[in-house]
N, C-alpha and C positions, 0 to 999 in steps of 0.2 A: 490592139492597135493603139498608136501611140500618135499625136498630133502636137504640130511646135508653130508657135506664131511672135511673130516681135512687132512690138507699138511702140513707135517714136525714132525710127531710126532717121525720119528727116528733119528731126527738129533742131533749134537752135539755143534750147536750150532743156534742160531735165534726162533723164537718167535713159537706158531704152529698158524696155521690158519685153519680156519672152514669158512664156507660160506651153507648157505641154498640156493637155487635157487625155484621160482615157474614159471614153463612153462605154455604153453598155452595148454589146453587138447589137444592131437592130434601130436602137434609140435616134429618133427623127421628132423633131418639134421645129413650125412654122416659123416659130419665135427665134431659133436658133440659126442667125445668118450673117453673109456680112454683119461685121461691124459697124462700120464704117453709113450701109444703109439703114440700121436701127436708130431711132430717137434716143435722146440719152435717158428717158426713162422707161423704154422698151426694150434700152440696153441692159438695165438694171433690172429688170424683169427678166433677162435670158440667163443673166449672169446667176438671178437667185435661184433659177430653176436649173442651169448646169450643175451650183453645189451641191442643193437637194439629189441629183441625179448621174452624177461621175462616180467613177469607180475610183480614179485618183485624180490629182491638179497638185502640179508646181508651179509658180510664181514667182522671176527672180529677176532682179534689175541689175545691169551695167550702168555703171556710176558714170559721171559726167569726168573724172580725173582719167576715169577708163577708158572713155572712150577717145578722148583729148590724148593719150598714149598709144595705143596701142590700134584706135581707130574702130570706126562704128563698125565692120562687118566682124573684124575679129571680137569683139566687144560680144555682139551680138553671139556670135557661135559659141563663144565660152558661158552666156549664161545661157543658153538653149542647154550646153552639155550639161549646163548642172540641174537643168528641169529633171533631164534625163536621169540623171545618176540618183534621183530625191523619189523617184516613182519604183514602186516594185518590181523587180526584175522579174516577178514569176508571169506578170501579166504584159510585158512590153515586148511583144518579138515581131513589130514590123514600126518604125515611125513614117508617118505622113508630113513632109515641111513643107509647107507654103512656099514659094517661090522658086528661086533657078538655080539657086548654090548652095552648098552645104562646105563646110570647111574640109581640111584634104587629112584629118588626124585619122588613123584609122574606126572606122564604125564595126561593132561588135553589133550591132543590130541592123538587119535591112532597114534600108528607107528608099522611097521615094519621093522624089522631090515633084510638087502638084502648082502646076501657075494658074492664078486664082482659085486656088484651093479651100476660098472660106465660102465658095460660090458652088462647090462642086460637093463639100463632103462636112458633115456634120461635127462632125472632131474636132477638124480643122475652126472651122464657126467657132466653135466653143472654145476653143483655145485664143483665137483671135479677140473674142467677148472679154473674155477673164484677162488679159495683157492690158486691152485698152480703158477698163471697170480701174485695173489696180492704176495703172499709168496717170491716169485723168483725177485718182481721188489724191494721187502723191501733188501731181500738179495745183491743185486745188490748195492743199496745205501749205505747198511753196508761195502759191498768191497772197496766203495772210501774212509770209514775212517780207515781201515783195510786190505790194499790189501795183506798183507801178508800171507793170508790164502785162498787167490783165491774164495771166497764164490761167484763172478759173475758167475763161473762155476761150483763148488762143492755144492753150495747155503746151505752152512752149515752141508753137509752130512759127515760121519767121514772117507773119501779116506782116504788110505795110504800117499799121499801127505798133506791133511790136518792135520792129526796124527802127521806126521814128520814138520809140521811147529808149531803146537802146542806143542810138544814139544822143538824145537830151540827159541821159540817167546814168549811163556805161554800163558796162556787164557784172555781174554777180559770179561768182562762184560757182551757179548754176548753170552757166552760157554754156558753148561747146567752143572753146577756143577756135579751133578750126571750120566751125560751119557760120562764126559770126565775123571772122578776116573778114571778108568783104566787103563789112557793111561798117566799119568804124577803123581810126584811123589806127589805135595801139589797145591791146587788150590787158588791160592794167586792174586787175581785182584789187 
């Protein structure tokens, strides 16, 4: 069984990322759950005990030109498919995705689609762990060429504080064209 998770799809600015995880039938740890309700260094505890203990993990990011083109759900489903296509075909013949849609390209593998899925099924956790571990550490490295935007804390989400510095500072390269219109008058890199 095969599990797909994307972190950052509402942010305003950085890449999104997707990761597939396969577990070991059976494989259950406390540790392993939302994301989102783990400490970031509780997260990093789940994340090191998923590697120690998957069978496989892909990890791939939709670039911010990507997403600005072609759009975040498309964005999204193209690197979920290439989680997919990175993992062994001898061990993938059912995926599990988080949430309510899947893209409409034909699927060679079953799946079902699980709403709050990182709440219900261990895979899914783990995949969800490992997106937002890689997501948050990419974010992180963007702060040291950009700390004016605080993204080691915000990691690209649109705070009121990030709003108010993108405004005084303008957007970076790393913005999402389209999720910061809103919030400033021309988006001029």
């Amino acid at each position: 069984m095969l599990t797909r998770w994307a972190n950052g799809r509402g942010c305003g600015a950085g890449p999104v990322v997707t990761a597939a995880v396969i577990m070991p039938k059976g494989f259950e740890s406390p540790l392993i759950r939302d994301s989102k309700k783990l400490s970031p260094k509780k997260r990093i505890e789940a994340y090191e005990l998923i590697l120690s203990n998957a069978i496989a993990i892909s990890c791939n990011a939709g670039p911010v030109s990507e997403i600005d083109s072609i759009g975040i759900n498309a964005s999204t489903f193209k690197t979920m498919r290439k989680c997919i296509s990175e993992l062994p075909s001898t061990v993938t013949n059912h995926i599990l995705i988080d949430g309510t849609e899947w893209d409409n390209e034909p699927n060679p593998i079953p799946y079902t689609l699980v709403v709050k899925g990182d709440d219900t099924y261990t895979c899914i956790a783990a995949a969800a762990i490992v997106a937002k571990v890689k997501r948050d550490e990419y974010m992180c490295k963007l702060h040291l060429l950009h700390p004016q935007y605080n993204w080691d804390k915000n990691k690209g989400y649109l705070t009121p504080e990030h709003i108010e510095q993108l405004k005084e500072f303008g957007p970076t390269r790393y913005h999402r064209e389209k999720f910061i219109r809103n919030f400033i008058k021309s988006f001029v890199i």
